[in-house]
N, C-alpha and C positions, 0 to 999 in steps of 0.2 A: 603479796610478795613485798619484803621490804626491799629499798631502795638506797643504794648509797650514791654520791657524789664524789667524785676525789678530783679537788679543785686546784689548778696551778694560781695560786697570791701573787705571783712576784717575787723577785728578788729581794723585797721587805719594803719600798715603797708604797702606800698604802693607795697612793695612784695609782699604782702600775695595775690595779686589780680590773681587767676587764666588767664590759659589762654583760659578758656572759656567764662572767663567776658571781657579779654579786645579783643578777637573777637565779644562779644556783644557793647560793646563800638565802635569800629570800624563800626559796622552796623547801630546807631544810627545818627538820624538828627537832635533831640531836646532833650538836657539833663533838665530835671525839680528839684529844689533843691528847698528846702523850708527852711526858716531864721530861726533861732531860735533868733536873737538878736547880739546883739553885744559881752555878757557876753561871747556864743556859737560861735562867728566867729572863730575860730579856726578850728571848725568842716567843715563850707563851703570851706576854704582855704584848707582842706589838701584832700577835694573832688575835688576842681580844678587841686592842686598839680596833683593830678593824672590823670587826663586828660591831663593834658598838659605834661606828662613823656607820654603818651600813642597816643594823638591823634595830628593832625596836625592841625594849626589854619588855622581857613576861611572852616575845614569841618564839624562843627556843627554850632548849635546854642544852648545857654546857658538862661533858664527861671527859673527866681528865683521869687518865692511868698511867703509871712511871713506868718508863722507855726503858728494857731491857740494857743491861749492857754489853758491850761487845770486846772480845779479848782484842785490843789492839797492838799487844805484842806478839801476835801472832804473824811471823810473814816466812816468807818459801810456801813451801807446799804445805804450811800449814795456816795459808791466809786465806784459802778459796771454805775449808772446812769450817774457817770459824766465822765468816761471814754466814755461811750456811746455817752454822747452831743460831747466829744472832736472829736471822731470817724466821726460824722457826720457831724460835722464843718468844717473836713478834708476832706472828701469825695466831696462837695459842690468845694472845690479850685482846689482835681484833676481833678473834671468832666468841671470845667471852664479850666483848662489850656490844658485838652486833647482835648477841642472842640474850642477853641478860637487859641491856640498853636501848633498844628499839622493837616497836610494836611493830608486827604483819603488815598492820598498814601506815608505818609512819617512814622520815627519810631520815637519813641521817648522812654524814659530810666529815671525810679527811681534808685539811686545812695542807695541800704541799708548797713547799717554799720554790719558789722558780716555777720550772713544768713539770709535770707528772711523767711524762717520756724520757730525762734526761738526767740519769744521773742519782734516779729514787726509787727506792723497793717497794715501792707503794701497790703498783700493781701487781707484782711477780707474787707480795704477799696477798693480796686478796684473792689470785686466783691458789694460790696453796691452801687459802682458808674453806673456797667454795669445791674444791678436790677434796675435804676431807669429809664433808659430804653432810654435817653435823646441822651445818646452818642455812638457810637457801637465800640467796637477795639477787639481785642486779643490779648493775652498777654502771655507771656512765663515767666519763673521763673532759675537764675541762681544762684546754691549755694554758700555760700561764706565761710572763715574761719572764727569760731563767736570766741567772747573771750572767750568762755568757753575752745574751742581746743586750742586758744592761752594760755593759765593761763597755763593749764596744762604743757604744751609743756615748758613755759617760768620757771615753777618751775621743769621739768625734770621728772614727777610723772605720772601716768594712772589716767585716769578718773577713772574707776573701778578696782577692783580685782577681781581673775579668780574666776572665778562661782557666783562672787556676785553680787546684783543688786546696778543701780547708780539713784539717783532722782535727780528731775532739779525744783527748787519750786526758790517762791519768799522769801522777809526777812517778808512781811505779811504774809504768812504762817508757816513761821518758827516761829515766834513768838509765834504761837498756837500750840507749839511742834513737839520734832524733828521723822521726821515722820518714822514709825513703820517696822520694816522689814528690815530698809535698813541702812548700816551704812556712803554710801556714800552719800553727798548731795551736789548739786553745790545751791547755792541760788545769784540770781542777784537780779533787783532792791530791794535795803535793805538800804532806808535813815536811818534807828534809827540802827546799829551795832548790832542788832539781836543777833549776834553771844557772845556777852557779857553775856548774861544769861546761857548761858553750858559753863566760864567758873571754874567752879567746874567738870566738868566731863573731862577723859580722852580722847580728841580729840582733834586733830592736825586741824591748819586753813592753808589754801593754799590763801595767797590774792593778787588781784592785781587792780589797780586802773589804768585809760586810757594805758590799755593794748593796746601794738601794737603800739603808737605813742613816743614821742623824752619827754614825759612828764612820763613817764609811773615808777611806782612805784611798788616793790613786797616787801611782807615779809611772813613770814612762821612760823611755830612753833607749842608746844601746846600754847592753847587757852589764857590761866591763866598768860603764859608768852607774849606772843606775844599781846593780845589784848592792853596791854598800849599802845606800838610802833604804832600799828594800827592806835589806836586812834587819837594819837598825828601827823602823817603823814599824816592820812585823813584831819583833822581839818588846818591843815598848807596848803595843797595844795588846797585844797574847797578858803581858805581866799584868797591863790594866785592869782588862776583861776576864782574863783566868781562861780562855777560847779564843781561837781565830776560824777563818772560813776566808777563801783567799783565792781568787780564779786570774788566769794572767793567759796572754796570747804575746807566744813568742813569733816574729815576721822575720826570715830570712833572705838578707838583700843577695839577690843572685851576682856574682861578678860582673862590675860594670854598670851598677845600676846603683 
C-alpha cells in the first residue's frame, strides 16, 4: 500500500519544523510540490531550503507539477462553485502523481505551509482523490506551527483571554460583521483590509504579513492609527513581491477596559 504524509512546515521558518515532521521527511521517497509560477517561486525555494538543511541528496526524489488556477474573480454565490472546480482540478494532478510517481511500496509527502487542519485543502483533496477509487494509499497527517501561533508569538500577545472565547473567520466574513459574542478574532485570507471598516471602534489590530520568513513584516496598534502604516506596507511589499499572504488578530477593548 502506498503511503503518503501531509506535513504541517510552519509558517516558513525553517525552525519552526517539528521534530515530528522532519522524522516524517526522513521517511519519505517522493516529495510532491506544486508551482504556483514564477511571481510564488520563493515559496518552492524555501520548501527545498528545507529539505536540503534536513535530508541528504541521492535519498529522495523531488516531483514538481503546476498548481491549477483558481478563478478569483469569482464571489457571491459563485465563490463556493469555483473553489470547488479548483478543488477538483487539484485532486485529478494528486491522484496522477500518486499513481504515475510512487511505487506500492514507497512514501511519498505533501510539504503544507502552517498546519494541515487550518485553513488548507490538502486533506478534503486527498480524501476526493481516495473516493474516486482509481488509486489506493494511506495516509497520515502531521501538525505544523500555522501563522496564526506564529503572529501571536511574533507580537508577544495570547490568542485568547482567560475565560473568553477566540474566532478564526475569513476577511469575507468579517466583512458581513464582526461576529457576536466574541471579542477576539484572528481573520486570514482578507485581500480588501477588511479591517478598515471598525476603524471607528476601539480595537487593537495584531498584523503580520509572510510570517516566519526573512521577508516578514508586523505592526500593531489601535485600528484608526495603525490601519494607514498597514496600508501602506501591504501596498509596497505586494508591488515588491507581485504577492501577499497576511494574517492579523483584531482584540476588542470591552468598555472600561
Amino acid at each position: 500500500m502506498r503511503k503518503i504524509h501531509v506535513i504541517g512546515i510552519g509558517a516558513g521558518d525553517p525552525d519552526q519544523l517539528t521534530l515530528q515532521a522532519v522524522r516524517a521527511l526522513r521517511s519519505t521517497d517522493v516529495f510532491f510540490l506544486l508551482d504556483k509560477g514564477e511571481v510564488k517561486s520563493d515559496l518552492t525555494r524555501l520548501r527545498k531550503d528545507m529539505l536540503d538543511a534536513h535530508l541528504r541528496q541521492g535519498t529522495y526524489r523531488l516531483v514538481e507539477a503546476r498548481d491549477p488556477d483558481r478563478d478569483r474573480s469569482a464571489g457571491g454565490a459563485a465563490y463556493s462553485p469555483a473553489v470547488g472546480d479548483w478543488r477538483s482540478a487539484r485532486a485529478g494532478i494528486y491522484e496522477q502523481l500518486i499513481a504515475e510517481e510512487l511505487g506500492e511500496d514507497e512514501s511519498g509527502a505533501f510539504l503544507v505551509w502552517g498546519d494541515p487542519a487550518l485553513y488548507d485543502s490538502t486533506l478534503g483533496i486527498l480524501e476526493e482523490v481516495r473516493a474516486r477509487g482509481t488509486v489506493h494509499f494511506e495516509y497520515d497527517v502531521v501538525p505544523g506551527i500555522s501563522s496564526v501561533s506564529a503572529l501571536v508569538a511574533r507580537h508577544r500577545t495570547g490568542l485568547n483571554r482567560v475565560a473568553r472565547p477566540v474566532q478564526i473567520t475569513t476577511g469575507r466574513r468579517l466583512a458581513e460583521g464582526f461576529p457576536e459574542g466574541v471579542d477576539d478574532v484572528v481573520v486570514m485570507l482578507d485581500a480588501h483590509q477588511t479591517f478598515r471598516q471598525y476603524a471607528d471602534q476601539d480595537i487593537d489590530i495584531y498584523w503580520g504579513a509572510y510570517i516566519g520568513t526573512p521577508d516578514e513584516i508586523l505592526a500593531s496598534g489601535p485600528i484608526a492609527q495603525a490601519a494607514p502604516r498597514i496600508e501602506r506596507l501591504r501596498a509596497e511589499a505586494r508591488e515588491r513581491k507581485g504577492w501577499i499572504m497576511d494574517t492579523y488578530l483584531l482584540r476588542r477593548n470591552p468598555d472600561g477596559q
